[in-house]
Legacy VTK file of the C-alpha trace (Angstrom):
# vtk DataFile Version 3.0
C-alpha trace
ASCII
DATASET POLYDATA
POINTS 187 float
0.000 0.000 0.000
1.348 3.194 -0.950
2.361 5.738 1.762
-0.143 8.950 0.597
-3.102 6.249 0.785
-1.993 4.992 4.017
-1.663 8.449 5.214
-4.708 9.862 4.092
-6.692 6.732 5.217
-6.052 8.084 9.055
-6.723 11.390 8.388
-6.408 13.591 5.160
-3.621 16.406 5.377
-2.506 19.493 3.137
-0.038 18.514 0.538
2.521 20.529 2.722
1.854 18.573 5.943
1.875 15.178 4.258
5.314 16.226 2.515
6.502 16.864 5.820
5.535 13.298 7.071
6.917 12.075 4.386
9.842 13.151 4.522
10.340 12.201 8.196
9.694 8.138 6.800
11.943 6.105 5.478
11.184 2.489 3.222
12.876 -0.784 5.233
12.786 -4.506 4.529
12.559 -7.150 7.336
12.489 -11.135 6.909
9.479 -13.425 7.711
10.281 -14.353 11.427
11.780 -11.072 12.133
11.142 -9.792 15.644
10.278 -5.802 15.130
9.585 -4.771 18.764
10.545 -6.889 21.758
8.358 -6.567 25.212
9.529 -4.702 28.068
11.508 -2.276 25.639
10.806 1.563 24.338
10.865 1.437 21.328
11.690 4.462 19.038
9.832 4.233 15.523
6.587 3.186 14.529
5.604 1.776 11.211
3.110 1.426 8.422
2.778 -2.082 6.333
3.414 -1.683 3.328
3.256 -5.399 2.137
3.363 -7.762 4.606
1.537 -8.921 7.521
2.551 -8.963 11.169
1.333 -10.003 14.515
1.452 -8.733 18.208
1.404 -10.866 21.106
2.632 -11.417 24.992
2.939 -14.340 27.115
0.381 -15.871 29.395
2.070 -18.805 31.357
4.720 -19.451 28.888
2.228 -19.006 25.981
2.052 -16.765 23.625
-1.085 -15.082 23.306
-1.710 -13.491 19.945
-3.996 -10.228 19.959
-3.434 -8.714 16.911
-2.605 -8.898 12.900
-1.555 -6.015 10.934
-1.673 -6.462 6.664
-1.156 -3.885 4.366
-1.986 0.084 4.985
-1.890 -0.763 9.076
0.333 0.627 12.008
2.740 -0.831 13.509
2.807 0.602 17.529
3.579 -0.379 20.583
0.784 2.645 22.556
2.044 2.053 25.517
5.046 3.385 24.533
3.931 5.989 21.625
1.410 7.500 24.214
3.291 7.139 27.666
7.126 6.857 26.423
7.013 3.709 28.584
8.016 0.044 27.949
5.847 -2.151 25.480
4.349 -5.322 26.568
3.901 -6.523 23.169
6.613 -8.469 20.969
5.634 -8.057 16.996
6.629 -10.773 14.465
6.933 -10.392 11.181
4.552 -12.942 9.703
5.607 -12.362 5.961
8.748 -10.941 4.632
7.920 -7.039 5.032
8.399 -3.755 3.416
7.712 -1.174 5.748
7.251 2.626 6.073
9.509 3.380 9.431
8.670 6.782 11.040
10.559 8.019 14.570
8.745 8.770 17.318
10.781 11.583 18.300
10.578 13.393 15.006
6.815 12.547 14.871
6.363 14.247 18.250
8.510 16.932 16.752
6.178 16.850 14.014
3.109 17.410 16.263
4.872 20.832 17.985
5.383 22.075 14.649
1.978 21.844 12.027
-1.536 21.727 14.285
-2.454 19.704 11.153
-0.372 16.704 12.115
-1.042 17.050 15.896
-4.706 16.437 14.280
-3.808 13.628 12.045
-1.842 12.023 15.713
-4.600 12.666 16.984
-6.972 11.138 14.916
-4.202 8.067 14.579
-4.416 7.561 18.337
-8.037 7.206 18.283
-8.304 5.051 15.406
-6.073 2.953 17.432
-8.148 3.300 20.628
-11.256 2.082 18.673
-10.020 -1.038 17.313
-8.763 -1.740 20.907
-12.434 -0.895 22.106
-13.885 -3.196 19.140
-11.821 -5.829 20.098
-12.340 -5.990 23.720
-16.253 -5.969 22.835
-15.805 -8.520 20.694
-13.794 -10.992 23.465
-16.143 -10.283 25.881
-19.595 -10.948 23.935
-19.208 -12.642 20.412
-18.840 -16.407 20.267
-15.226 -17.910 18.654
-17.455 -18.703 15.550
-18.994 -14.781 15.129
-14.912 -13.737 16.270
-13.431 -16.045 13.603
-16.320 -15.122 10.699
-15.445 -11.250 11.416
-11.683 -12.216 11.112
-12.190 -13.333 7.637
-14.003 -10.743 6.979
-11.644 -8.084 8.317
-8.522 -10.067 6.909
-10.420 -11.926 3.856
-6.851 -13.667 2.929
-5.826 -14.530 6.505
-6.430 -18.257 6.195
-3.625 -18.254 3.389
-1.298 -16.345 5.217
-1.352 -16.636 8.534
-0.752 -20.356 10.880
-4.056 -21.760 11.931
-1.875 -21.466 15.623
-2.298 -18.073 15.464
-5.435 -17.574 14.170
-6.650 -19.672 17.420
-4.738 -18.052 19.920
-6.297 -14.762 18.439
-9.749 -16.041 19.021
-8.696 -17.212 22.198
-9.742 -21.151 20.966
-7.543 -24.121 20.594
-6.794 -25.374 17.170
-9.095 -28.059 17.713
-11.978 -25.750 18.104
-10.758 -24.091 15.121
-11.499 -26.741 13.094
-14.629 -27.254 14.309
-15.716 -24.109 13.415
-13.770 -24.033 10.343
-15.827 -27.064 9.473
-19.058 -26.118 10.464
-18.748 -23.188 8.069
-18.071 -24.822 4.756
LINES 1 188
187 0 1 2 3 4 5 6 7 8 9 10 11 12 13 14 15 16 17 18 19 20 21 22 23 24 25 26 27 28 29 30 31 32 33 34 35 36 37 38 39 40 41 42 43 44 45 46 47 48 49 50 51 52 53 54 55 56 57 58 59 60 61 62 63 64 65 66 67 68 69 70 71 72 73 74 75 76 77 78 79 80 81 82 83 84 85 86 87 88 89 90 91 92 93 94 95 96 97 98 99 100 101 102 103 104 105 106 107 108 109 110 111 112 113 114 115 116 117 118 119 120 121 122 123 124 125 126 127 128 129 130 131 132 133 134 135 136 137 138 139 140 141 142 143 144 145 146 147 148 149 150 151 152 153 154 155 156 157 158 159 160 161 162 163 164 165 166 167 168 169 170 171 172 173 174 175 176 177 178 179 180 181 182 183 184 185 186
């Protein structure tokens, strides 16, 4: 996904603000497998997916827990730390091999001080990020694993294809067995 859409997608800016984003991002590559933010660590970028997909997660009891998937035209950020400038609890693996849009956190802030119109389009970015938090923590608490898995493939149409069915069920918060029970049930 190309960096104006992905930018305008959060909020649409003057050609002069957007330049100034864009010039604050730089393109990088990362392997499938690659470890892009580690728990317990600040970290000092966030990103934008430009092809690729990615996944966050933390440990419960020496499992990983995955809680989110990231695909094309979606952040990369750990809140905790782009909000609060404190330590991430979230490790994010690269599920694919990636191209991504990196942008620093201290020239973004920089950014913000500078043109109210990207303060706005932070803004906007944090709340868009807040929501999908919101919409997820609805969805734990009072959707079944079959209406949480059908709105997965509709969110993320190709995850199946891309993604391990290990995952996909910690996501849901299922085993794989009651993955395929759903999975089942559906065709």
């Amino acid at each position: 996904m190309e960096l104006d859409q992905i930018i305008d997608t959060i909020y649409p800016l003057a050609s002069a603000s957007k330049n100034l984003i864009k010039k604050s991002i730089v393109e990088t590559k990362f392997p499938k497998g690659h470890i892009l933010f580690r728990a317990n660590k600040i970290e000092k970028s966030i990103y934008f997916i430009k092809k690729g997909i990615a996944r966050a997660y933390a440990y419960s009891d020496e499992n990983e827990i995955t809680f989110w998937f990231g695909k094309e035209g979606d952040p990369i950020v750990s809140m905790q730390n782009y909000v609060n400038n404190k330590k991430g609890y979230e490790d994010v693996e690269l599920l694919e091999d990636c191209e991504l849009y990196e942008l620093k956190t201290e020239k973004l802030q920089q950014l913000f001080l500078e043109d109210i119109h990207i303060a706005n389009w932070g803004r906007k970015f944090s709340e868009f990020e807040l929501i999908k938090s919101e919409e997820r923590l609805i969805s734990l608490q009072f959707n079944t694993a079959t209406q949480r898995y059908l709105a997965l493939l509709e969110n993320y149409p190709s995850i199946i294809q891309r993604v391990q069915l290990t995952h996909i069920a910690s996501y849901l918060g299922i085993t794989q067995v009651s993955l395929s029970r759903i999975r089942a049930s559906i065709k």
